[in-house]
N, C-alpha and C positions, 0 to 999 in steps of 0.2 A: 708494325701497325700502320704507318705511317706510307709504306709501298703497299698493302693492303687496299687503304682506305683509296690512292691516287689508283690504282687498278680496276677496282668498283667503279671509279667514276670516270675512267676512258670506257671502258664497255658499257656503261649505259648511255654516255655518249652515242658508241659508234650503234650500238642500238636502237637509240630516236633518231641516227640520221638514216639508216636501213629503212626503218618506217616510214620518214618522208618520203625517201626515192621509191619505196613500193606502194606507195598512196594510190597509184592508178596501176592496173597492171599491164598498158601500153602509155608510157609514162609520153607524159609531152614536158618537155622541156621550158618553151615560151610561155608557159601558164602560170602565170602572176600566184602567191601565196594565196591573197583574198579569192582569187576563182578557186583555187583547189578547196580552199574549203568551203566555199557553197556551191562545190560541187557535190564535195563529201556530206554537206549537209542535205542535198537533196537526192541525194542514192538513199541515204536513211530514212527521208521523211517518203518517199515514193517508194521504195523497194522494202522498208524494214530492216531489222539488224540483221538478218540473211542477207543482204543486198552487199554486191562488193563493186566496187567505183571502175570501170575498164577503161575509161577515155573522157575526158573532159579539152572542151578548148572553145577559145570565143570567137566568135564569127562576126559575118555582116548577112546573117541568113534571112534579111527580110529587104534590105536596105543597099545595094553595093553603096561601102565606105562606110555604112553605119553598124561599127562592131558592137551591138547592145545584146549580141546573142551569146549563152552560154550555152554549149551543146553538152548534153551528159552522156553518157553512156555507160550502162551499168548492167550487172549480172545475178540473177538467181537461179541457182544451180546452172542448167545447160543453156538457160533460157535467156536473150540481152533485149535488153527494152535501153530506149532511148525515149531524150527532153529537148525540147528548145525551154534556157527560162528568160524573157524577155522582161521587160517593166512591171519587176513583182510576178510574175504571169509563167505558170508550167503549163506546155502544149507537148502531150504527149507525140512522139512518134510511134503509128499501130499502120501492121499492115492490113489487110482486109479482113473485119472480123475477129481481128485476134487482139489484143494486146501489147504483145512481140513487138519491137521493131524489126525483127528481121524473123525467117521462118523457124519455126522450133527445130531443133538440132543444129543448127549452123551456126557458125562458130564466127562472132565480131573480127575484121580484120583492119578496116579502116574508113577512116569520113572527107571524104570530097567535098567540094563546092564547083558546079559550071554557071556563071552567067552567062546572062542572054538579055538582048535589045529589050525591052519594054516589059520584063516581065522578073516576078521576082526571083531571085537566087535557088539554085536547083541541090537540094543535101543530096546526096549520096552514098549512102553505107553500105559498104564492100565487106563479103561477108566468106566464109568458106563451108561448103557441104562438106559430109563425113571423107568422102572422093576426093576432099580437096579443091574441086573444081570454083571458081569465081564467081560468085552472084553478086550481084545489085539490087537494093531499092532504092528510089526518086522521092523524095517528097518535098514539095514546095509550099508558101504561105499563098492562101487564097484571102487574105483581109480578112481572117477569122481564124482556120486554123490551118495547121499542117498537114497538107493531103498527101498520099500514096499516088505516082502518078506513072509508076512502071516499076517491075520486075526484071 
């Protein structure tokens, strides 16, 4: 009873640490316990219980050196919509017209950042068509929100 009972509770173990490491399904390693779960809590509150968490990490997307951004990035069905959440404050990322952070069918691959002289922080999410082939979208903070600034 007693190897019973210690067996029960190494599998449940190794199965709340399973769920941690698949909490995002392109896991980032340097993201703090507290970001992961207001990231997980804002895949939920923006996406619904459909919504699953793909990428989460904190930036300086408005500020070079001022890491106050958490970028989310998350999925329903085929479809990934992205967030900046800044000071209390969710700022969608939509490409033209749509929703989406990136174009329906393509498939999330990864998020950049390029600075540039006097201007603020440029996101960039890297994304893959069914082909495979590499796209990008731009979007940067205009003092209000996060614009779409190339394809």
């Amino acid at each position: 009873m007693q190897k019973l009972l210690s067996s029960l509770l190494c599998a449940g173990l190794l199965l709340l640490a399973a769920l941690a490491v698949s909490a995002q399904q392109i896991p980032n390693k340097k993201l703090s316990q507290s970001d992961l779960e207001a990231a997980q809590a804002e895949t939920k509150s923006a996406g619904g219980n459909q919504a699953t968490l793909v990428y989460a990490t904190r930036l300086d997307a408005v500020q070079k050196g001022a890491f106050d951004s958490l970028v989310v990035i998350y999925a329903k069905g085929n479809d990934y919509y992205a967030m900046v959440v800044r000071a209390g404050k969710r700022y969608m990322l939509k490409t033209a017209q749509k929703e989406q952070a990136i174009q329906t069918g393509d498939r999330f691959q990864r998020l950049g950042i390029k600075y540039e002289e006097g201007k603020a922080p440029l996101l960039r999410l890297f994304a893959t068509d069914n082909r495979g082939a590499l796209r990008n979208v731009d979007y940067r903070y205009n003092g209000l929100d996060f614009v779409p600034e190339g394809q």
